[in-house]
C-alpha positions as protocol buffer text, in pm:
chain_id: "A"
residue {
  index: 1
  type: UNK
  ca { x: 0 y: 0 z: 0 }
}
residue {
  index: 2
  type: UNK
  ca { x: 148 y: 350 z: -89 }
}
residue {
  index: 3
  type: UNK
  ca { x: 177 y: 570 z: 210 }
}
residue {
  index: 4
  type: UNK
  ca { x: -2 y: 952 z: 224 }
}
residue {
  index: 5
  type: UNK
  ca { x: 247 y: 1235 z: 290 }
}
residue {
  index: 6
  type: UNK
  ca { x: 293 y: 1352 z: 651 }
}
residue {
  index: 7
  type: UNK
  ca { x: 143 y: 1704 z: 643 }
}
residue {
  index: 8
  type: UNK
  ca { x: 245 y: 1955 z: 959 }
}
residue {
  index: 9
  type: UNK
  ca { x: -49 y: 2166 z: 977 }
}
residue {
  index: 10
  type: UNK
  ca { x: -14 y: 2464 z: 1233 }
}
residue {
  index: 11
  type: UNK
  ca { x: -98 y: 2851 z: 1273 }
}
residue {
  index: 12
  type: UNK
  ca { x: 190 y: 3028 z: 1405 }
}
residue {
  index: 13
  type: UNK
  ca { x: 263 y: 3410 z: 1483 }
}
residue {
  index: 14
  type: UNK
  ca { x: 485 y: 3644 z: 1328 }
}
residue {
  index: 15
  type: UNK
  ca { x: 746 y: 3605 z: 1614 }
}
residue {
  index: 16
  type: UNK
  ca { x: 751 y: 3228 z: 1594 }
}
residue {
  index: 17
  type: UNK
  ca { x: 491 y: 3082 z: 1848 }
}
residue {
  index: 18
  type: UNK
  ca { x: 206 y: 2820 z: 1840 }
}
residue {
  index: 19
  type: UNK
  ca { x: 37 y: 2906 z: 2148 }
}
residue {
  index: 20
  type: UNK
  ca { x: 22 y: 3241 z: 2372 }
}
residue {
  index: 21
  type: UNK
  ca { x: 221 y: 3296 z: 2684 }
}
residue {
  index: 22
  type: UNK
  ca { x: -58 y: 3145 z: 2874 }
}
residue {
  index: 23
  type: UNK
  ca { x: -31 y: 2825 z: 2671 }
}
residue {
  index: 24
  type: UNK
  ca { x: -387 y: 2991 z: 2507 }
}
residue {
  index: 25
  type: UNK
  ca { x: -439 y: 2966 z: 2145 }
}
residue {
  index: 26
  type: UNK
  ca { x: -400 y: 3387 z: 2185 }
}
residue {
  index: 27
  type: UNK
  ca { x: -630 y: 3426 z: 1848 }
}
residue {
  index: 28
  type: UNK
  ca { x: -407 y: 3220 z: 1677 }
}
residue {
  index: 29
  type: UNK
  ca { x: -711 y: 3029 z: 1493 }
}
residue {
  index: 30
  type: UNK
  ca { x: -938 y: 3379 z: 1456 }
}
residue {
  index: 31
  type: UNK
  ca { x: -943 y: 3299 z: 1111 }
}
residue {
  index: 32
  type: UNK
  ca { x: -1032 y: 2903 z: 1114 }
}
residue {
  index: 33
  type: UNK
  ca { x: -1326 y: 3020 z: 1338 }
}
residue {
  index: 34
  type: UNK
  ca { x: -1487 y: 3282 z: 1158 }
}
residue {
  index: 35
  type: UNK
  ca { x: -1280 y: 3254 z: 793 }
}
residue {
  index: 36
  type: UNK
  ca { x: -1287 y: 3455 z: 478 }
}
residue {
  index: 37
  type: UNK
  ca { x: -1322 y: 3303 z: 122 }
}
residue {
  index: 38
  type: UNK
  ca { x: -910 y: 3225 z: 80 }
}
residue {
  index: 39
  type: UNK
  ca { x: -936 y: 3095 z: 394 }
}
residue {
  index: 40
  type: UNK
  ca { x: -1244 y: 2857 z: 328 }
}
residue {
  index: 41
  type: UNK
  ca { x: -1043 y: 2695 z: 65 }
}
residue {
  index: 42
  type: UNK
  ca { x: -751 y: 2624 z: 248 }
}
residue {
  index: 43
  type: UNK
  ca { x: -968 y: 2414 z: 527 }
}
residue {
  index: 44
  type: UNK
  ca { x: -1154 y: 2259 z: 270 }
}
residue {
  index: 45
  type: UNK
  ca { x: -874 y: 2120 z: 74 }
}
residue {
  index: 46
  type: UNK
  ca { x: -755 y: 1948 z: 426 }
}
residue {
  index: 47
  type: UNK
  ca { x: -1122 y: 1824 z: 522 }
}
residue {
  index: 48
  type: UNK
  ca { x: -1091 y: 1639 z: 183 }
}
residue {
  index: 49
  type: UNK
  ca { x: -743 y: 1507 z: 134 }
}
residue {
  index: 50
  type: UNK
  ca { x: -716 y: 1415 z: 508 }
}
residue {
  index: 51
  type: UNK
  ca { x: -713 y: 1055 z: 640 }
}
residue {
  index: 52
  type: UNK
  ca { x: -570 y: 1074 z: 1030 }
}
residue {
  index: 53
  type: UNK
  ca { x: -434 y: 1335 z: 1282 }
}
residue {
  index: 54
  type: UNK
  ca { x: -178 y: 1324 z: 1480 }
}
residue {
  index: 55
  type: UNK
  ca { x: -207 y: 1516 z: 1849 }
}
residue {
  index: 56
  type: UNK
  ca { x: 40 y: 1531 z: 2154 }
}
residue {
  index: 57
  type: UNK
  ca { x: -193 y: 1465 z: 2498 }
}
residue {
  index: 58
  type: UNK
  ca { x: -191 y: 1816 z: 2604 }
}
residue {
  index: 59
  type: UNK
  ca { x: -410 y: 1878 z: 2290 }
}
residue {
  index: 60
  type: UNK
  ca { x: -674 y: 1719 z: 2476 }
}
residue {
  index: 61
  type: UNK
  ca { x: -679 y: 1936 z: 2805 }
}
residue {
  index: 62
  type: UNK
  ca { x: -690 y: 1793 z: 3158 }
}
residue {
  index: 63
  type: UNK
  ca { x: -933 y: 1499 z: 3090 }
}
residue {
  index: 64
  type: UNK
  ca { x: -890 y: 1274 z: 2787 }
}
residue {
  index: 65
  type: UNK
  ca { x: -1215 y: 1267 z: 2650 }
}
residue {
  index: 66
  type: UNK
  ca { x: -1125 y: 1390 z: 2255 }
}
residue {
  index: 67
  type: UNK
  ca { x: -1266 y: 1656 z: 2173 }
}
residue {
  index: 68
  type: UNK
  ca { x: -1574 y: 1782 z: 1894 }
}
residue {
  index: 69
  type: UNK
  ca { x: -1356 y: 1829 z: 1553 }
}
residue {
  index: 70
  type: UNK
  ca { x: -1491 y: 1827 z: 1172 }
}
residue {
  index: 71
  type: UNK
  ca { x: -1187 y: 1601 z: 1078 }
}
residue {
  index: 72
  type: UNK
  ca { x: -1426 y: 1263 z: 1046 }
}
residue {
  index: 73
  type: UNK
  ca { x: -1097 y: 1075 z: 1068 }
}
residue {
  index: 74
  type: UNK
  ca { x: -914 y: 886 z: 1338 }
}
residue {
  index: 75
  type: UNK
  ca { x: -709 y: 1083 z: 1599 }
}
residue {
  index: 76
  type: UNK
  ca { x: -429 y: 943 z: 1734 }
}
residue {
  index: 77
  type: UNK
  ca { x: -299 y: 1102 z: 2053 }
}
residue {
  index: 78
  type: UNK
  ca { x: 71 y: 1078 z: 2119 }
}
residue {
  index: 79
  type: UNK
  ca { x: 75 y: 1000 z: 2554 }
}
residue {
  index: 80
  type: UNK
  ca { x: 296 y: 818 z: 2742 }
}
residue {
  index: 81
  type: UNK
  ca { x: 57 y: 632 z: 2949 }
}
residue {
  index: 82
  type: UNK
  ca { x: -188 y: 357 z: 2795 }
}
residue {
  index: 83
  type: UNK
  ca { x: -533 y: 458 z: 2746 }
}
residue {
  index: 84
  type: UNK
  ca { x: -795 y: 284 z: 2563 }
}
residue {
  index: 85
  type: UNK
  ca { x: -937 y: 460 z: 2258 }
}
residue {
  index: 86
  type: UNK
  ca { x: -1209 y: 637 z: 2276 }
}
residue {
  index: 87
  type: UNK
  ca { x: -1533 y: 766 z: 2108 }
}
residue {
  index: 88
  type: UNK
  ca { x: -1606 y: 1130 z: 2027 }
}
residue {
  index: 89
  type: UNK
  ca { x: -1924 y: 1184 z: 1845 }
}
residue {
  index: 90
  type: UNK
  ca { x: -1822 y: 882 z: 1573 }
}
residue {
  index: 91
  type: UNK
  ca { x: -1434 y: 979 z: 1597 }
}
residue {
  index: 92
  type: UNK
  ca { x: -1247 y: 774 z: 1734 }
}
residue {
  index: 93
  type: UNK
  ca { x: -928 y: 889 z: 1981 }
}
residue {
  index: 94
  type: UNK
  ca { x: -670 y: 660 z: 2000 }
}
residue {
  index: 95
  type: UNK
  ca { x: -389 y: 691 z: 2269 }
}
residue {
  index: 96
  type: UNK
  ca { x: -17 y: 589 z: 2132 }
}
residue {
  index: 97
  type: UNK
  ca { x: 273 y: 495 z: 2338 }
}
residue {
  index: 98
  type: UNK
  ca { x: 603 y: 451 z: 2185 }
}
residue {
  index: 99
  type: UNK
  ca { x: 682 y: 818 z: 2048 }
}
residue {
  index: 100
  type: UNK
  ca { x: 666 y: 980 z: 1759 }
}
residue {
  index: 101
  type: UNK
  ca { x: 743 y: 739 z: 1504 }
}
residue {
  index: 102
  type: UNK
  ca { x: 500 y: 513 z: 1668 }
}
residue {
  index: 103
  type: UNK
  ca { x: 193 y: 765 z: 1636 }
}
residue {
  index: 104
  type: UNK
  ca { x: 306 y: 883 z: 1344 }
}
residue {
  index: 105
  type: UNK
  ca { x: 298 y: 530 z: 1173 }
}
residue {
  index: 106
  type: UNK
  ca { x: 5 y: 400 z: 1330 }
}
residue {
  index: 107
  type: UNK
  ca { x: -173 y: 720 z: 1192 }
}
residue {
  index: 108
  type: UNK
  ca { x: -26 y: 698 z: 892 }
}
residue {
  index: 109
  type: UNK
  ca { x: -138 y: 303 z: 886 }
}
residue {
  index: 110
  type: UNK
  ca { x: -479 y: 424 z: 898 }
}
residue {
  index: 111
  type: UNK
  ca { x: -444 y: 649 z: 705 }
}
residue {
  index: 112
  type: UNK
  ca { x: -335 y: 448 z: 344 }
}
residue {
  index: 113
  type: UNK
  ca { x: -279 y: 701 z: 101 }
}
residue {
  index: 114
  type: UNK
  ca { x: -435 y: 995 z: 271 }
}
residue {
  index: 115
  type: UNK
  ca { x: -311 y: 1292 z: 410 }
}
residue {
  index: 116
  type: UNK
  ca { x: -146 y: 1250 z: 781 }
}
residue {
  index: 117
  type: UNK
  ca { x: -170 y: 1562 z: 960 }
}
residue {
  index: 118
  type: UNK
  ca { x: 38 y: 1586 z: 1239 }
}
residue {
  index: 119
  type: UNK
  ca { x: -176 y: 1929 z: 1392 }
}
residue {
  index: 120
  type: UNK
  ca { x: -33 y: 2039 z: 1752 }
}
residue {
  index: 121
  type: UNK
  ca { x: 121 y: 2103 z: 1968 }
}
residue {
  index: 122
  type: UNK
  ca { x: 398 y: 2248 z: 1919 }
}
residue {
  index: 123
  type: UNK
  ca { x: 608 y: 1978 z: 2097 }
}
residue {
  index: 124
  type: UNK
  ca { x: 468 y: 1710 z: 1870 }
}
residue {
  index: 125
  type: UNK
  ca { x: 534 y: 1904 z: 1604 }
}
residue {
  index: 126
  type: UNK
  ca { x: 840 y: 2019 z: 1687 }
}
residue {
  index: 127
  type: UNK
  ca { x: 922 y: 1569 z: 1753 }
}
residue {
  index: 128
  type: UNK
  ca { x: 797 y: 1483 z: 1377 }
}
residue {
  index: 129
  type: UNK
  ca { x: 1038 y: 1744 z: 1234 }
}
residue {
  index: 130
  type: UNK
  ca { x: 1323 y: 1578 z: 1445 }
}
residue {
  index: 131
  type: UNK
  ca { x: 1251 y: 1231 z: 1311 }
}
residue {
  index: 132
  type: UNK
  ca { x: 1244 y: 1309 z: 958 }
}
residue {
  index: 133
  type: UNK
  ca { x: 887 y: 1212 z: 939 }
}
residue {
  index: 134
  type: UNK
  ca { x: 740 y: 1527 z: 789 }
}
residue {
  index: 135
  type: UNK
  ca { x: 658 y: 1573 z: 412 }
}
residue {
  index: 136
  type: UNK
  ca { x: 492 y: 1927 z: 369 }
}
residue {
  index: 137
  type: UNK
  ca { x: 473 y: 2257 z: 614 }
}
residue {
  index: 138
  type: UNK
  ca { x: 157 y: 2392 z: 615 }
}
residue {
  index: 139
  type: UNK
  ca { x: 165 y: 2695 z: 807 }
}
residue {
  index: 140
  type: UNK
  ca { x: -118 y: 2913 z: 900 }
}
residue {
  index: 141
  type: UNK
  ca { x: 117 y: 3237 z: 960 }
}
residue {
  index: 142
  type: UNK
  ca { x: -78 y: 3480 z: 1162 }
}
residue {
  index: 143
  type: UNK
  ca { x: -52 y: 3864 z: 1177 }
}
residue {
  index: 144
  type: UNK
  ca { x: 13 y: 3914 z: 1527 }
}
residue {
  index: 145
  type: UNK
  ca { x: 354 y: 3925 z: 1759 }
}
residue {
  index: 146
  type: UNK
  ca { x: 271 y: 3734 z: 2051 }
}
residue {
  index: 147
  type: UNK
  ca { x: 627 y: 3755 z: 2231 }
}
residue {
  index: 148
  type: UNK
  ca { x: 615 y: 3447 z: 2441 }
}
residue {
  index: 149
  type: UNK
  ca { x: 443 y: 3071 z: 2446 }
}
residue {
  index: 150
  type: UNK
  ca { x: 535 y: 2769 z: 2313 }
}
residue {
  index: 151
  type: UNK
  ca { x: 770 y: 2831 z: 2007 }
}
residue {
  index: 152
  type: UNK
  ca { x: 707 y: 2557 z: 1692 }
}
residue {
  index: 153
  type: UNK
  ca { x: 1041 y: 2593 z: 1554 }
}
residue {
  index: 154
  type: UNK
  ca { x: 1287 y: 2561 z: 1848 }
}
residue {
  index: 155
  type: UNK
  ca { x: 1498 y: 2256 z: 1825 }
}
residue {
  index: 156
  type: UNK
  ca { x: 1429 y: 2161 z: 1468 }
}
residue {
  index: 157
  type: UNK
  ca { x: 1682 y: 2044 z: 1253 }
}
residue {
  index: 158
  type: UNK
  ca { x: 1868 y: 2194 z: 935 }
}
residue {
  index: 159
  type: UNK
  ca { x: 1604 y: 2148 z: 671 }
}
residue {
  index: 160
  type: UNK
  ca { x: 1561 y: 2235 z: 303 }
}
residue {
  index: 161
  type: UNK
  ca { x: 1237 y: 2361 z: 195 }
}
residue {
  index: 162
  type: UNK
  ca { x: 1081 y: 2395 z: -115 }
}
residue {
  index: 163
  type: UNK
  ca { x: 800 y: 2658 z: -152 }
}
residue {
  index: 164
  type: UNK
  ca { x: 480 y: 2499 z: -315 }
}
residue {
  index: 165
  type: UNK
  ca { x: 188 y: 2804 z: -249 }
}
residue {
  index: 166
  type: UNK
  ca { x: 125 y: 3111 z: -92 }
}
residue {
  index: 167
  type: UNK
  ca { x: -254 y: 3227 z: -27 }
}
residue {
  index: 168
  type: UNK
  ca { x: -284 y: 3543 z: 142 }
}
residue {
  index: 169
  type: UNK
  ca { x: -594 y: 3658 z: 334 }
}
residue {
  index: 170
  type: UNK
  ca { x: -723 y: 3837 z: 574 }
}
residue {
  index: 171
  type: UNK
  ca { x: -501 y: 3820 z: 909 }
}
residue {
  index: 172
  type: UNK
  ca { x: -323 y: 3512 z: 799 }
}
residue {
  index: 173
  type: UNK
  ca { x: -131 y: 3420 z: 463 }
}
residue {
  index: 174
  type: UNK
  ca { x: -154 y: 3040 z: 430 }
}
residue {
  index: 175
  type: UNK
  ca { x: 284 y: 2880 z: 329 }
}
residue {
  index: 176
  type: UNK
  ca { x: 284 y: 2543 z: 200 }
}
residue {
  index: 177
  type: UNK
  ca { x: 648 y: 2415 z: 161 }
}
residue {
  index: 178
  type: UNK
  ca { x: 756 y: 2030 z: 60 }
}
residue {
  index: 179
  type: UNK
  ca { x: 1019 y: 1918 z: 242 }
}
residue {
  index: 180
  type: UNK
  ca { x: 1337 y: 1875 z: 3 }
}
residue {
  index: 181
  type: UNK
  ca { x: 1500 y: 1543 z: 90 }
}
């Protein structure tokens, strides 16, 4: 079976951060919320090319219940500790010890030859870059300097990128880049 590419999806400031000081999404996903036309696009061409996430625990708050999401597609939940999956309005959560390249291959199992997106936080992300296991950048780059929270690009490696789209809109302009290998 031929694999889908591993897709980091993520909105990030101008200064570098995927969350607010408070650990907050600090309007970071404004314009997923309440989008305009370029932006409507850009989440529609994920909602159909998508066949798993990929989420570190903290994604999921204090309790690990999942969450409500429009991505109709298995979740898999990076954790340390064992959990059994569960059920979120028909998606299912599924809790993966081992790492990144074990949620990252279990998702991308499920996935066939969809789209993996490996979508927060910023320490997942930033452990998918480190392993080599990330195809395409898509980055949501937001219009606002929020000086402090969790930075997405501490710690990653030397990597070549090639630029495959820009899409500007309102408060955000949407980068896709491949990852050169």
């Amino acid at each position: 079976m031929r694999m889908g590419r591993v897709v980091l999806d993520m909105a990030v400031s101008l200064d570098g951060y995927a969350s607010g000081p408070d650990g907050g999404d600090a309007g970071l996903h404004d314009w997923y919320f309440d989008p305009a036309p370029a932006d409507v696009a850009v989440i529609d061409e994920l909602l159909g090319e998508i066949g798993a996430m990929v989420l570190g625990r903290g994604m999921l708050g204090a309790e690990p219940a999942g969450f409500d999401t429009p991505y109709r597609v298995p979740h898999f939940v990076m954790t340390r500790t064992a959990r059994p999956t569960i059920d979120r309005g028909g998606v299912p959560f599924a809790f993966v010890t081992g790492g990144v390249e074990a949620v990252v291959g279990a998702a991308r199992r499920a996935a066939g030859d969809r789209v993996v997106c490996v979508a927060g936080g910023p320490t997942t992300a930033r452990a998918a870059m480190a392993a080599g296991l990330v195809d395409v950048l898509d980055l949501h780059v937001v219009s606002r300097v929020l000086g402090g929270g969790l930075r997405l690009y501490d710690g990653w490696p030397a990597v070549a990128l090639e630029r495959e789209r820009v899409v500007e809109s309102a408060g955000v302009t949407h980068l896709r880049y491949r990852v050169v290998r």
